[in-house]
C-alpha positions as CSV (number, residue, x, y, z in Angstrom):
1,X,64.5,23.2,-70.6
2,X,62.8,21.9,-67.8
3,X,59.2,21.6,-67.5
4,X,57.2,24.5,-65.5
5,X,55.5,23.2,-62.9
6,X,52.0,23.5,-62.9
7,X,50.1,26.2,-60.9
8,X,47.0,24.7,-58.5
9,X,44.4,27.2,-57.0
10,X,43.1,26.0,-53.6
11,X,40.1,27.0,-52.0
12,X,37.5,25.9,-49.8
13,X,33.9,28.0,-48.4
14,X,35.0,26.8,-45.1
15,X,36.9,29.8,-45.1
16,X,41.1,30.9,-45.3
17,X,41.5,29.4,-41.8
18,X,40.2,26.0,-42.8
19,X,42.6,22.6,-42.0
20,X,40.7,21.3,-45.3
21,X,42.4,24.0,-47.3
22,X,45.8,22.9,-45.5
23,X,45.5,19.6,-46.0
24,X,45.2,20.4,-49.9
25,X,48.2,22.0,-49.8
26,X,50.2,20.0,-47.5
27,X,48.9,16.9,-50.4
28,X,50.0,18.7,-53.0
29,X,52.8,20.8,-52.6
30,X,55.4,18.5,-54.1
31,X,53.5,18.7,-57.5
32,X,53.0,22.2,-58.5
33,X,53.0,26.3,-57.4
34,X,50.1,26.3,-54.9
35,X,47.7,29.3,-54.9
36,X,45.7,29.5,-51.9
37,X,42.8,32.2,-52.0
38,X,39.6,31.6,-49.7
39,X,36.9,33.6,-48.0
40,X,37.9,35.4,-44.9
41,X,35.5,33.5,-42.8
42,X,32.8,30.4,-43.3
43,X,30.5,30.5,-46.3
44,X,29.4,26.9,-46.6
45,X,26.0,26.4,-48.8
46,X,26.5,29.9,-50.8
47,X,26.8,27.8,-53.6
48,X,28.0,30.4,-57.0
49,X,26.7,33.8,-54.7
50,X,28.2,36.9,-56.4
51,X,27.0,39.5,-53.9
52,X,29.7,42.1,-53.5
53,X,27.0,44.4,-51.3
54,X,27.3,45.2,-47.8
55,X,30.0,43.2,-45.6
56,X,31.2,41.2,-48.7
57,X,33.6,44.4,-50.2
58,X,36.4,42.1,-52.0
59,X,38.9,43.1,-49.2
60,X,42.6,41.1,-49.2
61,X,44.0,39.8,-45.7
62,X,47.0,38.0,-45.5
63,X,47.1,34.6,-43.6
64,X,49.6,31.5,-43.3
65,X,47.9,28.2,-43.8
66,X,50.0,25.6,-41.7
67,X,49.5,21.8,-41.9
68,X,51.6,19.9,-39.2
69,X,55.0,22.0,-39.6
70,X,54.9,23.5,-43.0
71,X,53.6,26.8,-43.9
72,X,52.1,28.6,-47.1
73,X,51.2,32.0,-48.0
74,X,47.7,32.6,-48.5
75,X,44.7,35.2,-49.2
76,X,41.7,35.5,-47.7
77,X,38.9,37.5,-49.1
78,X,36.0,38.9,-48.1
79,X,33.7,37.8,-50.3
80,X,32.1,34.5,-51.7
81,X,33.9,31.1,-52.6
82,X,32.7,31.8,-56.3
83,X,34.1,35.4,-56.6
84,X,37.7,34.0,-54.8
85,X,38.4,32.0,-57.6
86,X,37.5,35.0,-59.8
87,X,39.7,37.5,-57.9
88,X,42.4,34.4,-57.9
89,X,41.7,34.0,-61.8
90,X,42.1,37.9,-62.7
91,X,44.1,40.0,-60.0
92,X,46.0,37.1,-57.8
93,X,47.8,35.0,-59.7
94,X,50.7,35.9,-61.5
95,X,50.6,33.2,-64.2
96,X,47.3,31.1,-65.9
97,X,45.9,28.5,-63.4
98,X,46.5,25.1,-64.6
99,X,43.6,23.3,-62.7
100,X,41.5,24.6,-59.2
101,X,41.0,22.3,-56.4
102,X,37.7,23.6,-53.7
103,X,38.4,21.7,-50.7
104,X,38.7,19.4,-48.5
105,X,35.5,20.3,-47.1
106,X,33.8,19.7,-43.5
107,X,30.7,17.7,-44.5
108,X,29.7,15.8,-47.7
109,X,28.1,17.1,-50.7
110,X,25.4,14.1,-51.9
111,X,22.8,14.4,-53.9
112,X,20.7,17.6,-55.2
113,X,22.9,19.5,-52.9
114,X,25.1,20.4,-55.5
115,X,23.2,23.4,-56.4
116,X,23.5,25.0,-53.0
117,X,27.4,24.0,-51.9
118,X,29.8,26.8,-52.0
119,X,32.4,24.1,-52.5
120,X,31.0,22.8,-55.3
121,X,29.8,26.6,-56.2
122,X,33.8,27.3,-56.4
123,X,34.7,24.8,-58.6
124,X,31.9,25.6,-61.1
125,X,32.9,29.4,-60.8
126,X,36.5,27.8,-62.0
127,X,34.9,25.8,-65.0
128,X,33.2,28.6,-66.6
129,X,36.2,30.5,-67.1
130,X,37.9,27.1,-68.8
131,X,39.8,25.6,-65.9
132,X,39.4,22.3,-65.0
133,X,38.5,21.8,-61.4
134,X,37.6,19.4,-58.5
135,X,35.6,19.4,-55.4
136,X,36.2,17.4,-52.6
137,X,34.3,16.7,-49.6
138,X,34.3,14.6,-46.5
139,X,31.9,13.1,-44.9
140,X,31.4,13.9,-41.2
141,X,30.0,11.4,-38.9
142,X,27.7,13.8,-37.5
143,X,26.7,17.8,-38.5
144,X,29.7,19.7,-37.1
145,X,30.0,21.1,-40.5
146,X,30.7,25.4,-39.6
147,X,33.1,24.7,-36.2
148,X,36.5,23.7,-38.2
149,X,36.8,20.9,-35.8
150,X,40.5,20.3,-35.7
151,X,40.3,16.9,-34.2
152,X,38.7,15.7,-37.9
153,X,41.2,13.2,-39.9
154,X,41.7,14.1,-43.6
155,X,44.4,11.6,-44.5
156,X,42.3,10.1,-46.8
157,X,40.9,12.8,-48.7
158,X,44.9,13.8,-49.0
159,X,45.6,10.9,-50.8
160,X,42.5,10.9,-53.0
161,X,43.4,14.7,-54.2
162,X,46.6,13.8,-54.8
163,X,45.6,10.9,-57.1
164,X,43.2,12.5,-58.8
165,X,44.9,15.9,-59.4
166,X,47.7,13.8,-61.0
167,X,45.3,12.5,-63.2
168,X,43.7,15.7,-64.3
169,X,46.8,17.3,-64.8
170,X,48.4,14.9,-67.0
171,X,45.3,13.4,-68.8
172,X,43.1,16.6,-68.3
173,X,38.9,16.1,-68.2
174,X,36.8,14.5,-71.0
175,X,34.4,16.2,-73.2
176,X,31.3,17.5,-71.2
177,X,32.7,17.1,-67.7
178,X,34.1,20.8,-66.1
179,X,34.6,19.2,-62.7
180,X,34.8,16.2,-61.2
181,X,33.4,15.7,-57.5
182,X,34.8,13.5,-55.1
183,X,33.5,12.0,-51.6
184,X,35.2,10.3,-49.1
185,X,33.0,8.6,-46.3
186,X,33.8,8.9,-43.2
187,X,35.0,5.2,-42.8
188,X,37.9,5.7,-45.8
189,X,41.1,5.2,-45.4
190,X,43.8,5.8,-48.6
191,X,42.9,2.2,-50.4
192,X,39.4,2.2,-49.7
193,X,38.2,1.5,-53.4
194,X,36.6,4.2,-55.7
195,X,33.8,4.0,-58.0
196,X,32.5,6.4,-60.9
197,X,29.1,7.5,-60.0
198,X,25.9,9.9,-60.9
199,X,24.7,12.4,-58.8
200,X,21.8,10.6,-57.2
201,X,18.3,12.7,-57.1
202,X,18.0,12.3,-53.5
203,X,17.3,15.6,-51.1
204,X,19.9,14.6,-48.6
205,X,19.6,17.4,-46.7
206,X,16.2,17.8,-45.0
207,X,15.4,21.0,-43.5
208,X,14.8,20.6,-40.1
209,X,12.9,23.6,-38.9
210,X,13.3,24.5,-35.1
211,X,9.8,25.1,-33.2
212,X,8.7,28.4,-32.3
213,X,5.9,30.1,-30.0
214,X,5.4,32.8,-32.6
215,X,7.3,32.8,-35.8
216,X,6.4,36.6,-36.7
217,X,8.0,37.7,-33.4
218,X,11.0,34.9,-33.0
219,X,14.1,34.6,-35.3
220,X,13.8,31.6,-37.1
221,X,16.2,28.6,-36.9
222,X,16.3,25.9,-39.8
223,X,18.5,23.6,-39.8
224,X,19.4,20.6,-41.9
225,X,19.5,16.8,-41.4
226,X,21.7,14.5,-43.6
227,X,19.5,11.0,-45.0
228,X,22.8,9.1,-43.9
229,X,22.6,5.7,-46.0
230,X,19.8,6.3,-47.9
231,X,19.7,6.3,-51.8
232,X,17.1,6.4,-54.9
233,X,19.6,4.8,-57.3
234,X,22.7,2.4,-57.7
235,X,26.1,3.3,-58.6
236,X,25.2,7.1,-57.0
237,X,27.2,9.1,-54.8
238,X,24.4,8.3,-52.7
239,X,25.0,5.4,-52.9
240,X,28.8,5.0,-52.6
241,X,28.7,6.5,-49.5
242,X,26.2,4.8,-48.3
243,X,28.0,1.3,-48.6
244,X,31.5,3.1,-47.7
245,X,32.9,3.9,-51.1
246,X,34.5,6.9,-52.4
247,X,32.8,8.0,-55.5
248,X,33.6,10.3,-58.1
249,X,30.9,12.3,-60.1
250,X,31.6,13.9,-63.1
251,X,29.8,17.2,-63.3
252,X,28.3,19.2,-66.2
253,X,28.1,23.1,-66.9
254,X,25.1,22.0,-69.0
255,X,22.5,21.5,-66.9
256,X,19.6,20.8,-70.1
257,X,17.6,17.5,-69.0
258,X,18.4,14.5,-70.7
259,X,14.9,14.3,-72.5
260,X,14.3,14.3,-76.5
261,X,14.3,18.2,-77.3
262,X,12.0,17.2,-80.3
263,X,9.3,14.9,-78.2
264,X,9.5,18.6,-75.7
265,X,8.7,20.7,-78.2
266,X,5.4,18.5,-79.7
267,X,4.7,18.8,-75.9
268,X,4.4,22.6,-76.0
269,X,3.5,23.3,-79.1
């Protein structure tokens, strides 16, 4: 009896509609029963948000993701990127998910960001209920990150997933890592070399806050600058990026520092 193939979730805070998401798909649809379930519209840097109050009421809406000429069913939700892998997970799909995939997404995902990206807030969402998953983002060379700029190349992310979804699926993820983040600069191309790397300590986004005459009477408007090229550390993501590498950086569910529990609690006590 033949093999099953296995089943991929795809999605990506850019929303149902992004060309990220299709790309995914369009990368790996040779391999395995694609699943694509995404917000209903943009929800970048809502990182593992829950909220089901107000606008966000868990509604399904049909959609067709195309890439090129090729065309796949999807679901859009209207909620967050965390709770569409957890409707995907328990009411979508029709048989276990063999590894999820959040991505390709419009802009990279360096440094401490990683606690605030809803791309990387999906795949997290996918670990803690045992799946292995990835997140994937590209770098943009400037800060068109909500606009789903359709003009933006993700050939190179495509082959990246591909290779490293093969890789999960057959040799599945090491002890202690739940998801394994990839980032492809903007200067990549499919043989551009790839490095293992730590999440570098660096605030790469800087808010930027917009000035105003009188802040208790005028909406505020923050926005947020990327430290393009700069790093704290080698052999980062940072730092990959920064000298036009793709890096991978394997990610944790534990998030306990690395210092000596016993030298801590001398400390307090």
């Amino acid at each position: 009896m033949a093999k099953p193939r296995p089943r991929i979730l795809l999605t990506n805070d850019d929303g149902i509609q992004s060309p990220g998401l299709a790309a995914v798909a369009a990368a790996l649809d040779d391999m395995a029963d694609l699943l694509l379930v995404a917000p209903i519209k943009q929800q970048t840097s809502m990182s593992r948000a829950r909220t089901q109050s107000g606008e966000y009421n868990g509604k399904f809406t049909k959609h067709l993701v195309t890439h090129g000429n090729r065309q796949w069913d999807g679901i859009g939700v209207n909620s967050t990127p965390a709770l569409c892998v957890d409707y995907a997970i328990f009411e979508i799909s029709p048989s276990p998910i063999d590894l999820v995939i959040s991505g390709i997404n419009y802009g990279e995902n360096i440094g401490s960001c990683v606690t605030v990206s809803g791309t990387i807030g999906a795949a997290i969402e996918a670990a803690e209920r045992g799946i292995p998953a990835i997140a994937i983002s590209l770098e943009l060379p400037g800060t068109d990150y909500h606009t789903l700029n359709q003009s933006v190349d993700f050939s190179a992310a495509m082959a990246f997933i591909r290779l490293f979804a093969k890789k999960v699926l057959t040799k599945g993820l090491p002890k202690d890592v739940d998801v394994l983040k990839i980032e492809i600069p903007t200067s990549a191309t499919p043989d551009t070399p790839w490095i293992v790397t730590h999440q570098d300590r660096l605030a790469y986004y800087m808010p930027y806050i917009v000035d105003r005459k009188d802040p208790y009477q005028e909406p505020g408007v923050m926005d947020h600058i990327p430290q393009k090229g700069i790093y704290t550390s080698e052999n980062s993501d940072a730092y990959a990026q920064a000298h036009g590498l793709v890096s991978v950086t394997p990610l944790s569910m534990d998030l306990t520092s690395r210092t000596s529990l016993a030298d801590l609690t001398k400390k307090l006590r």
